[in-house]
Every structure is written in C-alpha cells, then in structure tokens.
BAZAKOL-516216 format. One record per residue: residue in one letter; residue number from 0; x, y, z of N, C-alpha, C in turn. Coordinates in steps of 0.02 Angstrom, whole numbers, plus 50000, padded with zeros to 5 digits. Layout:
[atom "A",NUM,[X,Y,Z],[X,Y,Z],[X,Y,Z]]
...
END
This chain:
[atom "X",0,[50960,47195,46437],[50918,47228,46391],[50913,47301,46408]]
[atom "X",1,[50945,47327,46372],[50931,47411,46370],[50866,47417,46346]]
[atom "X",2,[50813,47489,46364],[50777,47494,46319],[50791,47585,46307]]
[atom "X",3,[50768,47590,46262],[50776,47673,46252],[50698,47707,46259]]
[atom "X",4,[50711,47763,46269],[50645,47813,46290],[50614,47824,46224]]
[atom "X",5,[50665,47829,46178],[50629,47862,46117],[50613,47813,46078]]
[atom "X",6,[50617,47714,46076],[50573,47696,46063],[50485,47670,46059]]
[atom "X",7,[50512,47711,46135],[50436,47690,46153],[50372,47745,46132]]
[atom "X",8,[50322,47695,46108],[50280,47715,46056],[50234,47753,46080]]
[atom "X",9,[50214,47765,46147],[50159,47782,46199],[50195,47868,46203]]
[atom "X",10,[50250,47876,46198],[50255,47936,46221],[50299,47967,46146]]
[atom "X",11,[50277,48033,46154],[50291,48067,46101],[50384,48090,46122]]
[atom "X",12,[50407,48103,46050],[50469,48161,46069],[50469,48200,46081]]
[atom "X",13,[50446,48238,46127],[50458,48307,46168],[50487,48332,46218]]
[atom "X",14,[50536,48370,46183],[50595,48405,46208],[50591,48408,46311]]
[atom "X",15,[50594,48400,46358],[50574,48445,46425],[50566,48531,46413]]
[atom "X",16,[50621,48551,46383],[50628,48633,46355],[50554,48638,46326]]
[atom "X",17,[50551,48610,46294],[50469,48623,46231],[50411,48619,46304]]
[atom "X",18,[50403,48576,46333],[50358,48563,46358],[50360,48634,46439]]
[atom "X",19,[50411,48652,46458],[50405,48701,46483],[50369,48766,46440]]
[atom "X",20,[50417,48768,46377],[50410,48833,46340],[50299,48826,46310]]
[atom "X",21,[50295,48764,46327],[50217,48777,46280],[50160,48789,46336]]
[atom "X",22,[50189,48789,46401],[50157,48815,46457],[50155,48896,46431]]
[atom "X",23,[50102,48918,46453],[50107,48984,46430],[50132,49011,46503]]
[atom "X",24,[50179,49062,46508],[50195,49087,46583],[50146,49107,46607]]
[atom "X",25,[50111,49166,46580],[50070,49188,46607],[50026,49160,46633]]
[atom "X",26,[50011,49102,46619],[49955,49039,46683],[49991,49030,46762]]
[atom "X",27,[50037,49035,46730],[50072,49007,46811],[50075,49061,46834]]
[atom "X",28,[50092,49122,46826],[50079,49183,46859],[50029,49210,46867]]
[atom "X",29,[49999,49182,46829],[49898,49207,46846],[49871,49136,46907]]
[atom "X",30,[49900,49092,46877],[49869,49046,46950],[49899,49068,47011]]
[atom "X",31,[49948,49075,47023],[49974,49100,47071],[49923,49148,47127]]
[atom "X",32,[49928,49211,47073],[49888,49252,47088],[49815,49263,47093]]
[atom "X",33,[49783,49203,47055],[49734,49190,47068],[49717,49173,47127]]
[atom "X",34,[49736,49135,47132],[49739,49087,47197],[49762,49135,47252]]
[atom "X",35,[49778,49171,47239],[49794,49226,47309],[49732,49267,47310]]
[atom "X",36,[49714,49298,47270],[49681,49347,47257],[49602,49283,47266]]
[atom "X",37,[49585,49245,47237],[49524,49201,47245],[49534,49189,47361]]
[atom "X",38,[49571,49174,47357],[49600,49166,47429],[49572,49218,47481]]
[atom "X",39,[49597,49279,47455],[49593,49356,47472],[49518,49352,47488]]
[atom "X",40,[49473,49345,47438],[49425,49350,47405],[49381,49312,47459]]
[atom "X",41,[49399,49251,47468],[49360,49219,47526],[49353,49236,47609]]
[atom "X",42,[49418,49241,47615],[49442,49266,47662],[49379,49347,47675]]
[atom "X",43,[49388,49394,47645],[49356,49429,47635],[49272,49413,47649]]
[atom "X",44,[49237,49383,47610],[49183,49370,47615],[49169,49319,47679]]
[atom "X",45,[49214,49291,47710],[49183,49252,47766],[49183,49327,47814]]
[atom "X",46,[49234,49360,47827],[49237,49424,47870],[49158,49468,47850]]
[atom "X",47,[49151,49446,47799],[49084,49486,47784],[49028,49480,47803]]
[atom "X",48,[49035,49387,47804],[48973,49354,47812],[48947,49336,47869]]
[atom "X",49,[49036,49338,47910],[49051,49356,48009],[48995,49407,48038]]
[atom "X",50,[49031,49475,47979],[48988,49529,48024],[48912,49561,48009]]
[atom "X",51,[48904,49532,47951],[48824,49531,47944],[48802,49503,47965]]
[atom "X",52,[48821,49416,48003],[48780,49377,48055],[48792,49424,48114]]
[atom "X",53,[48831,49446,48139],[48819,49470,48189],[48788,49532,48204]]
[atom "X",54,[48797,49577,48157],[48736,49645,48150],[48672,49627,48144]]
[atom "X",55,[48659,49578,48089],[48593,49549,48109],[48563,49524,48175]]
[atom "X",56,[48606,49489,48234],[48602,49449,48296],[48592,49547,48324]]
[atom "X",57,[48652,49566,48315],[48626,49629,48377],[48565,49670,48334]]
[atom "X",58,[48553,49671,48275],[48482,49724,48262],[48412,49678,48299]]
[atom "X",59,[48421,49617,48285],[48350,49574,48327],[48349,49582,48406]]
[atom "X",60,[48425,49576,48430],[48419,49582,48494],[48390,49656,48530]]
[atom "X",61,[48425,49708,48490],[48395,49766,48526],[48325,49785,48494]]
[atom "X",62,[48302,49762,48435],[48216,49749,48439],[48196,49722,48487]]
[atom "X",63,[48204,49641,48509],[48197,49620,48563],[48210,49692,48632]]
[atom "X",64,[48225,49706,48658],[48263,49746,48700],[48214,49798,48703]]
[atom "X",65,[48194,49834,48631],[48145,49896,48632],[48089,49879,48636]]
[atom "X",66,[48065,49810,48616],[47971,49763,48649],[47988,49761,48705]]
[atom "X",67,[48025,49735,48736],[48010,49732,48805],[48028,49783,48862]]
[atom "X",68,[48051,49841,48837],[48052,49898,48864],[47991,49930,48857]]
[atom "X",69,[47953,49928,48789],[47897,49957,48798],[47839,49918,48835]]
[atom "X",70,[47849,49854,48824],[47786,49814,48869],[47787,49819,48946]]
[atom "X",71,[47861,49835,48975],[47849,49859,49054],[47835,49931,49055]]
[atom "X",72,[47835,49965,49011],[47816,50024,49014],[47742,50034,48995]]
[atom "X",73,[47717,50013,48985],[47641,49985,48959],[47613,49958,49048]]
[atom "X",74,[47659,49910,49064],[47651,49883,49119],[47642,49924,49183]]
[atom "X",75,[47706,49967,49190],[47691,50010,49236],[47623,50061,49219]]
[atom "X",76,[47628,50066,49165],[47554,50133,49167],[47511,50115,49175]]
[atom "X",77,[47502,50040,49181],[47445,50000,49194],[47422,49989,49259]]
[atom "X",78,[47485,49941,49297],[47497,49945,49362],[47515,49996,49408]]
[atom "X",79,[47552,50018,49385],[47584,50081,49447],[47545,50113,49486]]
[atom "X",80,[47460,50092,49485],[47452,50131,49563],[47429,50067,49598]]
[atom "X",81,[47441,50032,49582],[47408,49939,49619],[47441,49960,49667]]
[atom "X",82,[47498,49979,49681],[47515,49982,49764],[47505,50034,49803]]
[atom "X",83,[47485,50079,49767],[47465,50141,49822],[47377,50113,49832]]
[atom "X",84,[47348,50095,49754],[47268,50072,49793],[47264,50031,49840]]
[atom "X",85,[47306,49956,49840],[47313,49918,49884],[47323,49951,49974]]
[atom "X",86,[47372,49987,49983],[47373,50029,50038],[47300,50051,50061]]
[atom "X",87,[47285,50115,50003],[47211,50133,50019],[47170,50097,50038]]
[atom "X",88,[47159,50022,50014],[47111,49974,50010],[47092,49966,50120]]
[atom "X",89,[47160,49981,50148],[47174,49967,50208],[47136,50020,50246]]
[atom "X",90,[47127,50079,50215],[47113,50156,50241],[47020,50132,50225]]
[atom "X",91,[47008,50099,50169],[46933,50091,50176],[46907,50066,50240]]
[atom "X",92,[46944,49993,50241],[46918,49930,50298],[46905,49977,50362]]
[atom "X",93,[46961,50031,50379],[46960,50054,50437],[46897,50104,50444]]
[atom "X",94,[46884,50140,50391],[46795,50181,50371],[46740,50165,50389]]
[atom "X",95,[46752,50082,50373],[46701,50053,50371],[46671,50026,50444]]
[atom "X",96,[46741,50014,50478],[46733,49981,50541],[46704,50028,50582]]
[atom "X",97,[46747,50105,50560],[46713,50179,50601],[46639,50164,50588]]
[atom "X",98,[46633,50161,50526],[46551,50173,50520],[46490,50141,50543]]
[atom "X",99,[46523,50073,50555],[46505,50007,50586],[46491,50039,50687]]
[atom "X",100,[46533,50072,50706],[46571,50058,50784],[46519,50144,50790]]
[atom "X",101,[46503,50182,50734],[46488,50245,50750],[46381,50219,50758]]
[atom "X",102,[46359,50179,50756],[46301,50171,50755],[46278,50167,50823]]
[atom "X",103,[46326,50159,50865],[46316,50137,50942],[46345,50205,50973]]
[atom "X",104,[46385,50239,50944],[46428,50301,50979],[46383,50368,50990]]
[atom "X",105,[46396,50395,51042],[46338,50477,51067],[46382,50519,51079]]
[atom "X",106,[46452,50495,51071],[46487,50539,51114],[46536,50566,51060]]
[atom "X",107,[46533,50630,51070],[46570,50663,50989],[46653,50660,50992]]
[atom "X",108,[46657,50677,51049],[46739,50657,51071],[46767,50590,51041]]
[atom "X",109,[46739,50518,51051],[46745,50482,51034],[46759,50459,50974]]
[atom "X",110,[46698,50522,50911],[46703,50512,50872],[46751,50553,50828]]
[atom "X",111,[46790,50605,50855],[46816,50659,50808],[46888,50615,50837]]
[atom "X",112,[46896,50563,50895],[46962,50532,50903],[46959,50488,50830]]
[atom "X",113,[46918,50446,50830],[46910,50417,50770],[46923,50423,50707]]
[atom "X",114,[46890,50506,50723],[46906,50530,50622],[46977,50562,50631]]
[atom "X",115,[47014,50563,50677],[47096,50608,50684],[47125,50524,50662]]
[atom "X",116,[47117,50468,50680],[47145,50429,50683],[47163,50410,50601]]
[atom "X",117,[47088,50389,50583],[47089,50375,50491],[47131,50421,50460]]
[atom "X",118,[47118,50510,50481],[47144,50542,50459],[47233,50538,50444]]
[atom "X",119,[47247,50532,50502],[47319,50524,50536],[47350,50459,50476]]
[atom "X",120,[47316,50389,50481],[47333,50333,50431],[47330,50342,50357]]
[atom "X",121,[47289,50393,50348],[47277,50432,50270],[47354,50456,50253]]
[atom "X",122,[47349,50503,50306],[47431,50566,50276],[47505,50498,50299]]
[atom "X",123,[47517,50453,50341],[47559,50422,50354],[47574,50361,50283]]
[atom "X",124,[47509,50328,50249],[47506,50285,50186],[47543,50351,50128]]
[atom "X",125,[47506,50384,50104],[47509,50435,50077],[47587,50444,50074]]
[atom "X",126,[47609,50460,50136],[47701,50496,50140],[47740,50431,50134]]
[atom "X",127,[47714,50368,50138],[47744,50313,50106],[47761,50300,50057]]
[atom "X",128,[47708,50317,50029],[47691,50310,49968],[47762,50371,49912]]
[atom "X",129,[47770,50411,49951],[47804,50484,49917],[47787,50556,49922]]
[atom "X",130,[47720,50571,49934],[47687,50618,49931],[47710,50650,49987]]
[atom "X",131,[47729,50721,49982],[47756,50774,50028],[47700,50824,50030]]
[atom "X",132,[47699,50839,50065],[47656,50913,50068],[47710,50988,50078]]
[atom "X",133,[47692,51044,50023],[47747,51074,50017],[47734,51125,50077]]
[atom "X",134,[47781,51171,50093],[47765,51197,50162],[47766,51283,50121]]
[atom "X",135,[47733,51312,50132],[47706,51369,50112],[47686,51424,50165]]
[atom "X",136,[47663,51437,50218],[47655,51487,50262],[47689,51510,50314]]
[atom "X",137,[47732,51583,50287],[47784,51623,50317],[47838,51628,50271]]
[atom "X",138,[47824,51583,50205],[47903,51577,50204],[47886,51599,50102]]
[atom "X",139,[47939,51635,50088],[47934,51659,50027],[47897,51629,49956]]
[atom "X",140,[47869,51675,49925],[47834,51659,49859],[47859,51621,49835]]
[atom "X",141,[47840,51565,49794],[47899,51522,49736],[47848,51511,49704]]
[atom "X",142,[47837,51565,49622],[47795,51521,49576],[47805,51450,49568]]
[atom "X",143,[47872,51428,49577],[47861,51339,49555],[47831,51275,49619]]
[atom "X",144,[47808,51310,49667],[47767,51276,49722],[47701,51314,49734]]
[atom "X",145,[47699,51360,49722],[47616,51418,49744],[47593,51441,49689]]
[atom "X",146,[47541,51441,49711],[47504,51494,49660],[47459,51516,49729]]
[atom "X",147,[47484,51586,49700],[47440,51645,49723],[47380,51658,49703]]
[atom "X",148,[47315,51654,49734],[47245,51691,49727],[47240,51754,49765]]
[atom "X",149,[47255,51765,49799],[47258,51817,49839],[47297,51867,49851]]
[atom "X",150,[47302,51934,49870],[47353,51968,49878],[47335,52006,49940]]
[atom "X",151,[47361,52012,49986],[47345,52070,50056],[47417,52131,50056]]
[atom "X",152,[47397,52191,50064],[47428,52249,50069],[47429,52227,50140]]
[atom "X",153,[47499,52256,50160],[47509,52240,50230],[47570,52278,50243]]
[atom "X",154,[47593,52279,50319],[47654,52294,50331],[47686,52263,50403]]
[atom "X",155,[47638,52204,50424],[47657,52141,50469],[47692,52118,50452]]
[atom "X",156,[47690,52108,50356],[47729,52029,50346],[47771,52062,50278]]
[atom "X",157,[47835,52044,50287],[47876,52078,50194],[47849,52063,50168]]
[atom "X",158,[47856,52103,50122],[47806,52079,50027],[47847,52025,50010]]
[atom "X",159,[47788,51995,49969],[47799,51934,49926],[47822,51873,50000]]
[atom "X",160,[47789,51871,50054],[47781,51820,50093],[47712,51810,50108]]
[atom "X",161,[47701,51740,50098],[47647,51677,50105],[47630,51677,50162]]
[atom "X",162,[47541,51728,50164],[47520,51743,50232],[47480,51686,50252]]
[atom "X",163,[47446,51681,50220],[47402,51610,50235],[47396,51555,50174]]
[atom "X",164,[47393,51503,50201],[47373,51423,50152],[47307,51428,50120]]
[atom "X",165,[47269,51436,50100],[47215,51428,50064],[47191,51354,50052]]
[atom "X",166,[47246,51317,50013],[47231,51258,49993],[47317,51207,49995]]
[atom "X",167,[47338,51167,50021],[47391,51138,50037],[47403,51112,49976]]
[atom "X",168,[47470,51112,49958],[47518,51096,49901],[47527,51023,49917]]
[atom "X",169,[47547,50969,49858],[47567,50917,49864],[47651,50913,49812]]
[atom "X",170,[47681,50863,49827],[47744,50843,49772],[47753,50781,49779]]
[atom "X",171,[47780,50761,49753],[47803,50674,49749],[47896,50713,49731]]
[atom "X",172,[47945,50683,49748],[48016,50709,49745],[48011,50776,49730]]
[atom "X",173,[48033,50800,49657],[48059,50872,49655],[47998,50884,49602]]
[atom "X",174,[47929,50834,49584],[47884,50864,49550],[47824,50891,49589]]
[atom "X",175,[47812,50916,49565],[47739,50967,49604],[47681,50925,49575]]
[atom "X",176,[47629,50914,49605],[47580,50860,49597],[47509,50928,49598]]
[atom "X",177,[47543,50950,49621],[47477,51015,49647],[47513,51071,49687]]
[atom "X",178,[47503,51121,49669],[47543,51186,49691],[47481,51213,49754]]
[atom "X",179,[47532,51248,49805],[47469,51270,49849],[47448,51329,49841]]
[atom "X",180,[47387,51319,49872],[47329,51395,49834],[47332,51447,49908]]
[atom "X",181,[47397,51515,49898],[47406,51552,49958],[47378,51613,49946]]
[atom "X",182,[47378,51666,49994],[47362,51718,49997],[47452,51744,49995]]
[atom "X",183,[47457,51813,49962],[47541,51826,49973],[47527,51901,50008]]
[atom "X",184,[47571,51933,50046],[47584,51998,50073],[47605,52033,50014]]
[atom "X",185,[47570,52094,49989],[47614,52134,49951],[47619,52206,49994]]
[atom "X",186,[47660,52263,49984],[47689,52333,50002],[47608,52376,50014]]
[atom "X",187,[47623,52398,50061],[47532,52450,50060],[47565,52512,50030]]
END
C-alpha cells in the first residue's frame, strides 16, 4: 500500500518554497538580533544591578565607619583624662596620708622632706603622662614657647636672651599647653 502525501486530508498543499517564502525574513533577522541585543540587554543590567548592590554595601559601610569614628571620638573627649585623673587620684592618697602623719610632726625638716617628696611624684606622674616643661632661662627668645612680660636693659646678657623665668612653660609633644612668662634682656 502506497499512500501519497497529497491525499491526505489533515495537511494542506503547501509548496516547502511557499512556506519558507511566507516567513517574513525580517523575523528571523530581527529574532536573531533580538535575542542578542535582549541578551546584551540583560547582561547589561545584571552588571548594573552587580554594581549598585555593591555601592550601596560600600555607602552603608563607610556610614557605618563614620558612626563609629565619631562615637570614639565622642569617647575620647569624654574619657581622655580618666588616666591622667586616675594617676592623680594616687598623688591625693599620698596628701592625705601627709596630712594625716603631719598632726604628730614639730619638726619642719621633716616636713618640707615630705612636701619635696609629693612634689617630686607630682612632676614624675605629670612627665608620664607627656607634659614637658619648656626650658627658657639663658637661652633665646622664641615667641612660640615665651611670652615676654618683662624687658631689662642690660649688657650682662645679649639682647633678646631669657633672663629670668617668671612663670614655667608647659608642652605636651610639639604643642605648647602654656607658654612661659620671662623677663627678656634688651640693648641699654
């Protein structure tokens, strides 16, 4: 039993040629390109969607980053002398014990050893701590450590040299905390 194609009732006569030619080309060259270009297109937007998650991740993080830079900075201005008071706290007890030990004492020797001693544990906490005392007598003017109240005409000492201390300078590193209050030599 042969059967033939073109009796059968289910399918129409159409050419293969026809059925190419009623494709319109331009679909297949637009899908093509669609599909590249839709492709493109995604491609694209995940790279997009990559780096806006991640600009977003680093803009929170360095918010994060700038709170908690400012909260230890908050912190320190808060704390930062807890450890020099703590020290001090040590310089009281010892005051107290003087003051305690000086109720029984007649003897002034005894007691000016006493006050050299506190004294002595004062300036040693203190230079622990950072605090320098700037050195000023004999040795040249420097508006950025002295200030001058005084002036003496002289011809002992060159002008513009720091005859006497008045009041002792302090610094912590290369800042001046308190400039010292000198007398300076000027030309008679």
């Amino acid at each position: 039993m042969t059967h033939k194609h073109n009796n059968n009732p289910f399918k129409k006569d159409i050419e293969p040629e026809k059925i190419n030619s009623e494709q319109p080309e331009e679909n297949t060259a637009q899908d093509g390109t669609e599909n590249f270009s839709e492709q493109g297109n995604n491609e694209l937007q995940e790279k997009y969607d990559n780096l806006n998650q991640q600009y977003i991740r680093l803009a929170a993080d360095f918010d994060n980053y700038r709170k908690r830079q400012e909260q230890e900075h908050e912190s320190l201005l808060k704390y930062g002398a807890e450890n020099a008071l703590k020290k001090m706290t040590e310089i009281l007890d010892n005051f107290e014990r003087g003051e305690k030990a000086l109720e029984n004492i007649e003897d002034c020797k005894q007691l000016k050893d006493s006050f050299n001693l506190i004294h002595k544990q004062v300036l040693e906490t203190l230079q622990k701590l950072g605090l320098e005392e700037i050195e000023a007598e004999g040795k040249e003017f420097d508006p950025n450590f002295h200030e001058a109240v005084m002036q003496t005409p002289t011809s002992e000492h060159p002008e513009h040299t720091i005859i006497n201390v008045l009041q002792k300078g302090y610094k912590m590193g290369d800042k001046v905390l308190r400039p010292s209050l000198v007398n300076v030599a000027t030309a008679e």
